[in-house]
N, C-alpha and C positions, 0 to 999 in steps of 0.2 A: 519754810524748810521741811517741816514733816509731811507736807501736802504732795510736796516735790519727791520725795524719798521715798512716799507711799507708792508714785505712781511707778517709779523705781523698781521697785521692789514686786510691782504686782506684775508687769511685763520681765521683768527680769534684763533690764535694759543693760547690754555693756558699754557703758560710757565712763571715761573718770570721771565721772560727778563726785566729790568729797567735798564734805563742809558746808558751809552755805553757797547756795547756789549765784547770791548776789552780790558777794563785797568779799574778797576786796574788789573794786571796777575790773581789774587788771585780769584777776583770775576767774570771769565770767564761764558758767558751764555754756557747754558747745551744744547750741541749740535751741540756746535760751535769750532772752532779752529781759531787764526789769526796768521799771521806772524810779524812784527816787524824788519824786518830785513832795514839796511841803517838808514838812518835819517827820512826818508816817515809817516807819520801817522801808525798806525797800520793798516792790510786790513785784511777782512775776506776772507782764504782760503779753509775754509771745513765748510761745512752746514748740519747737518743730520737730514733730519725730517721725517725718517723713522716711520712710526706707528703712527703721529700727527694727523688723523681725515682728513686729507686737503681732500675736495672733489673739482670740476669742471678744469678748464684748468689750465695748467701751469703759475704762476703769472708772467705778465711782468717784476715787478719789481724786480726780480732774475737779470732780464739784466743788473743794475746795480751795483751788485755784480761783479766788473769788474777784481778783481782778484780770483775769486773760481776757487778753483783745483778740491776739491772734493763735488759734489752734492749728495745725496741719501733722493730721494723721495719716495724709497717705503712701499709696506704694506701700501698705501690710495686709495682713491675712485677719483684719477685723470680721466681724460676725455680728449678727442679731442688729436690733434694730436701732435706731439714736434715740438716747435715752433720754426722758425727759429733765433729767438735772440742767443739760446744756441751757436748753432753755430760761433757767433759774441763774444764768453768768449775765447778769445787767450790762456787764463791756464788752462780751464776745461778739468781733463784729466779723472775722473770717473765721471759716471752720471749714 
C-alpha cells in the first residue's frame, strides 16, 4: 500500500485510489491488478498508468513494487533515462 501511494503521491495522480489498493476484490483500483496467490499479503502485479499526465523521471518508488510483472507508462511526458532499479524487479516481464 505505501509503495502504491508513494507513487501517487509523487506524479500527483488523479485517480480514487483510497485504501488498499487490493481487497476488498470487489473494489480493485482502476489500473491495477494483484495476485493473491499462497498465504502472502496480496502484491501488485500490473500497474497501467498509461495516458495519466505523469511528466519528469521515472518514480523511484516503482522499486518498491517488488512483485510487478506488468508496468505500462505510456502516452506521458516522462524524461531522463530508465533507471536502473527497473532492472532490480525479478518479475517485470513488460514495461
Amino acid at each position: 500500500v505505501d509503495a502504491i501511494l508513494n507513487v501517487k503521491s509523487i506524479y500527483e495522480i488523479k485517480r480514487n485510489w483510497q485504501g488498499d489498493p487490493c481487497t476488498p476484490v470487489s473494489y480493485l483500483w482502476k489500473g491495477l491488478n494483484c495476485s493473491y496467490a499462497g498465504s502472502n499479503s496480496p502484491r501488485i502485479v500490473y500497474l497501467n498508468l498509461t495516458s495519466s499526465g505523469l511528466i519528469g523521471n521515472i518514480a523511484q518508488g516503482i522499486s518498491n513494487l517488488k512483485s510487478i510483472e506488468y508496468l505500462d507508462l505510456s502516452n506521458n511526458s516522462l524524461t531522463g533515462a530508465v533507471p536502473d532499479f527497473l532492472s532490480q524487479l525479478r518479475f517485470l516481464r513488460v514495461l
